[in-house]
C-alpha positions in Angstrom: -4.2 8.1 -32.5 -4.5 4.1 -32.8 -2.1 2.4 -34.6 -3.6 -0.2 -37.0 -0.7 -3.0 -38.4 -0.9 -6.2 -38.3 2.5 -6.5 -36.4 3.2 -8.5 -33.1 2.0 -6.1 -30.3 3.8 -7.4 -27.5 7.3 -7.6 -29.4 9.5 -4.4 -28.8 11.7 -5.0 -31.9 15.0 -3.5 -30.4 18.0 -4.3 -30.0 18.5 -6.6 -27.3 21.3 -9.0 -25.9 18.5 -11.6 -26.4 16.8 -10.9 -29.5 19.2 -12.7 -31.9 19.2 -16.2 -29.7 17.8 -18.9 -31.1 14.2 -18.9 -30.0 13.8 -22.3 -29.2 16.4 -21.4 -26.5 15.0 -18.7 -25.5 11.4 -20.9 -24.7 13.1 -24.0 -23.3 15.6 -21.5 -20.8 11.8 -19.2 -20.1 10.3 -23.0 -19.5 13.1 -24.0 -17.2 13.6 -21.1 -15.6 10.0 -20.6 -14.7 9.8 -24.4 -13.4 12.9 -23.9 -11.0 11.0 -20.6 -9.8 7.5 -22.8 -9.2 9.2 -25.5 -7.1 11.7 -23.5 -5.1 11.0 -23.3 -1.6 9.7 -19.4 -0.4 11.2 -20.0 3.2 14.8 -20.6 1.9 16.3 -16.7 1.7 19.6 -18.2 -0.7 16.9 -19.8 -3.4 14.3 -15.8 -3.2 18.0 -14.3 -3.8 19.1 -16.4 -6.5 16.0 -17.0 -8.8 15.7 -13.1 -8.2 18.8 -12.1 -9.5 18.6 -14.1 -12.5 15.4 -13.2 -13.4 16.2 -9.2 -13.0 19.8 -10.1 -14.7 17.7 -11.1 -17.8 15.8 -8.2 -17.2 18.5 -6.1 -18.3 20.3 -7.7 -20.4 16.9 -7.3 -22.6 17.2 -3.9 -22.3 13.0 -3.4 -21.9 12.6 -0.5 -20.6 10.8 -0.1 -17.3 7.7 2.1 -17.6 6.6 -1.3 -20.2 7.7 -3.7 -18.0 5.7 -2.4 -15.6 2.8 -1.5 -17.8 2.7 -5.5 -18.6 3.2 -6.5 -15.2 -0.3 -4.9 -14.5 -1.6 -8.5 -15.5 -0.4 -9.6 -12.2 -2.4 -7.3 -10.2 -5.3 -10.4 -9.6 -2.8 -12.9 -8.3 -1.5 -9.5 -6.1 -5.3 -8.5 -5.0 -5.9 -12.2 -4.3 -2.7 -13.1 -2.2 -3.4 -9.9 0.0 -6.4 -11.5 1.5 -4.3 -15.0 2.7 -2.6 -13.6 6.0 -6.5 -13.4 7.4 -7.7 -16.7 5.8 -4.9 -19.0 5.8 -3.8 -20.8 9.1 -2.6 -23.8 10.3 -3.0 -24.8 13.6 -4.4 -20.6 14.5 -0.5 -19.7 14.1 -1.7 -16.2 15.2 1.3 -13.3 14.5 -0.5 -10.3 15.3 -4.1 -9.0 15.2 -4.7 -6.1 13.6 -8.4 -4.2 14.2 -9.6 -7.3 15.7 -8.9 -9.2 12.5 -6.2 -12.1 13.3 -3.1 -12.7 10.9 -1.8 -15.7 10.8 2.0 -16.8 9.7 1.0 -19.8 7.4 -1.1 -16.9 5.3 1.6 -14.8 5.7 3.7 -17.4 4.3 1.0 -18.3 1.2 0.9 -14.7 0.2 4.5 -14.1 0.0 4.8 -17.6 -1.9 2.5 -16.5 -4.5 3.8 -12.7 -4.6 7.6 -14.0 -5.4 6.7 -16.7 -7.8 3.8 -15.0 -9.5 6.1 -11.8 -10.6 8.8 -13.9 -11.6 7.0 -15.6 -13.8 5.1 -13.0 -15.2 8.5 -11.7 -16.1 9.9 -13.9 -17.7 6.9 -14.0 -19.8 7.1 -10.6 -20.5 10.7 -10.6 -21.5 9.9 -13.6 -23.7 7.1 -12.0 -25.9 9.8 -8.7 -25.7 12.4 -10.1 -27.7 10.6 -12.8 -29.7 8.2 -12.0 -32.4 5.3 -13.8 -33.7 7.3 -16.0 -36.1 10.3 -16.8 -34.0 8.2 -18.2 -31.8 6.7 -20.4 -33.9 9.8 -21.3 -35.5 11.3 -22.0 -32.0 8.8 -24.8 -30.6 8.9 -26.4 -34.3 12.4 -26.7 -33.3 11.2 -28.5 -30.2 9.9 -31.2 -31.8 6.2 -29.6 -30.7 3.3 -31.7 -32.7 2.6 -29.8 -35.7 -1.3 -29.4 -35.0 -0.5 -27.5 -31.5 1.9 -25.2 -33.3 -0.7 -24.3 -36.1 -3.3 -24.0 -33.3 -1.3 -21.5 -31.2 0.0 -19.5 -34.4 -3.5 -18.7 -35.5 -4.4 -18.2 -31.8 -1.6 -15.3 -31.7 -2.3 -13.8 -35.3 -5.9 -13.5 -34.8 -5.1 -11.6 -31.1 -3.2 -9.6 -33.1 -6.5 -8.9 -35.5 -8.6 -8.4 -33.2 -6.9 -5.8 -31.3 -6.2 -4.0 -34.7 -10.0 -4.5 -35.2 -10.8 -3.4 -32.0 -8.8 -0.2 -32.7 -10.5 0.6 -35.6 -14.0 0.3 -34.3 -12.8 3.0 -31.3 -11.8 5.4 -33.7 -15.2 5.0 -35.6 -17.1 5.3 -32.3 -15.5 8.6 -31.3 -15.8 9.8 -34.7 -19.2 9.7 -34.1 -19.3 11.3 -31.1 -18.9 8.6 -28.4 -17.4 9.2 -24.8 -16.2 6.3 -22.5 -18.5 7.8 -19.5 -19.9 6.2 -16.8 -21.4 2.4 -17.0 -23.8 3.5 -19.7 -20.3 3.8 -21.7 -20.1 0.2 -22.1 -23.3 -0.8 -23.6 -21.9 0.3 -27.0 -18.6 -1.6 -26.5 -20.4 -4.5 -25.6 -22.3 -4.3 -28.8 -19.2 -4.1 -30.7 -17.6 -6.4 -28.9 -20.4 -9.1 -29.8 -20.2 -7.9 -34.0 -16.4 -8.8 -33.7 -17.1 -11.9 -32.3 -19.8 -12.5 -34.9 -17.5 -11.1 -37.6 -14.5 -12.8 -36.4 -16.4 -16.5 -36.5 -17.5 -15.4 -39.9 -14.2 -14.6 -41.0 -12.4 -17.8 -39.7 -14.8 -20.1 -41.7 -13.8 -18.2 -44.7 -10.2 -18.3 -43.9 -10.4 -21.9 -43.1 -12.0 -23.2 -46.2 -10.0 -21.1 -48.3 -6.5 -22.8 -46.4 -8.2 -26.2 -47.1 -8.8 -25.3 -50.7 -5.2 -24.6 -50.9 -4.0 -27.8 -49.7 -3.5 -27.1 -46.1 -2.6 -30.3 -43.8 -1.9 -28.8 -40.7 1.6 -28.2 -40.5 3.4 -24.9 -40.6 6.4 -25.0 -42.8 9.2 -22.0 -42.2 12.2 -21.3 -43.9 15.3 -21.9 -41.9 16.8 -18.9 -40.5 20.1 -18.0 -38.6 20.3 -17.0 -35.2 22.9 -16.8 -32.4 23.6 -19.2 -29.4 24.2 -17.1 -25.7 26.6 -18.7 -23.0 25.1 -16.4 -20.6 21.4 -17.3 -21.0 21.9 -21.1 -20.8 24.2 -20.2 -17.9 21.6 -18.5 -15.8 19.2 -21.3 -16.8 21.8 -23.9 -15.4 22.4 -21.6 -12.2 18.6 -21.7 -11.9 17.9 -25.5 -12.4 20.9 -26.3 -9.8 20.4 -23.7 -7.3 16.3 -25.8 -6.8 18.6 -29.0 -7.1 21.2 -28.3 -4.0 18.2 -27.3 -2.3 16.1 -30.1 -2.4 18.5 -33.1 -2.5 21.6 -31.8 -0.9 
């Protein structure tokens, strides 16, 4: 059976190290974190070990358990699919290695592929453990803390709530189809999903008009306000973050 709430489906709401911190840490240390990863140099073992073990140290401190962290990090299957392909494309200066089947494989594509492999599922998890222990609201809540312009935060709240409707739409659409006898079968399968998918669009246009002029009629000025709320600071995650941020800067300038 489908579920159907309107609650935040990528938050886990348990109890985690991590989900009482003040959200706008928890973005700004994610943010840092993530930069560090994106500029740290693949060839340098001491910065792959580092970044590593303080992305898999948050990890478990967030207590997610692993058959869903793996589940999410299916999204990172394209960047996987497409780095496999750069040891036979990439070269510089035919760097040959090894040729495998008549097919050459060269070390600046070996290189390219591992580059994108580490810093693609780092990322990715820190995403993941982000949306884990934060809800919809803390979110929010956290980048008006950052000073974010108020039109952005409005525009990515809605973004989020209406992801949240639509797969709660979605939902209830599937268990209307297989009520009435449809089977996901074969290519011919998705002609009726496609139809759907097109009426929620439709519907989903609709219903944002209506929404929209009914927030304007209320006096709506594009700012979010939320009530203050109470949350707890962590040594240990602005610790890691540090570590992170200076373990890029002793590489590069020292």
């Amino acid at each position: 059976m489908y579920s159907t709430t309107h609650s935040h489906h990528l938050s886990l709401h348990k109890e985690s190290v991590l989900k009482n911190i003040k959200p706008e840490h928890k973005i700004l240390s994610t943010f840092l974190i993530v930069i560090s990863i994106a500029f740290s140099d693949v060839e340098n073992l001491f910065q792959i070990l580092s970044h590593s073990l303080i992305v898999f140290l948050i990890l478990f401190i967030s207590k997610i358990p692993l058959k869903i962290y793996l589940k999410r990090l299916t999204i990172d299957i394209p960047f996987i699919i497409f780095a496999l392909f750069l040891p036979f494309l990439s070269s510089e200066n035919n760097d040959i290695v090894y040729t495998l089947f008549g097919i050459d494989i060269y070390q600046t594509g070996l290189e390219d592929m591992f580059g994108i492999l580490f810093k693609a599922t780092l990322g990715v998890t820190m995403g993941i453990i982000l949306t884990a222990v934060t809800t919809t609201i803390e979110l929010i809540y956290g980048l008006q803390k950052l000073k974010l312009p108020q039109i952005i935060i409005a525009i990515m709240s809605f973004a989020i709530r209406y992801i949240d409707v639509f797969i709660d739409e979605f939902k209830r659409v599937r268990i209307s189809m297989r009520s009435r006898g449809y089977q996901e079968k074969g290519i011919k399968g998705l002609i009726p999903i496609a139809y759907a998918s097109g009426a929620m669009l439709i519907r989903g246009y609709e219903r944002g008009e209506r929404v929209y002029l009914s927030m304007i009629s209320r006096g709506f000025n594009g700012s979010i306000e939320l009530k203050k709320r109470d949350y707890d600071n962590s040594v240990l995650l602005i610790f890691l973050t540090l570590i992170s941020i200076i373990v890029l800067i002793v590489d590069k300038y020292l």
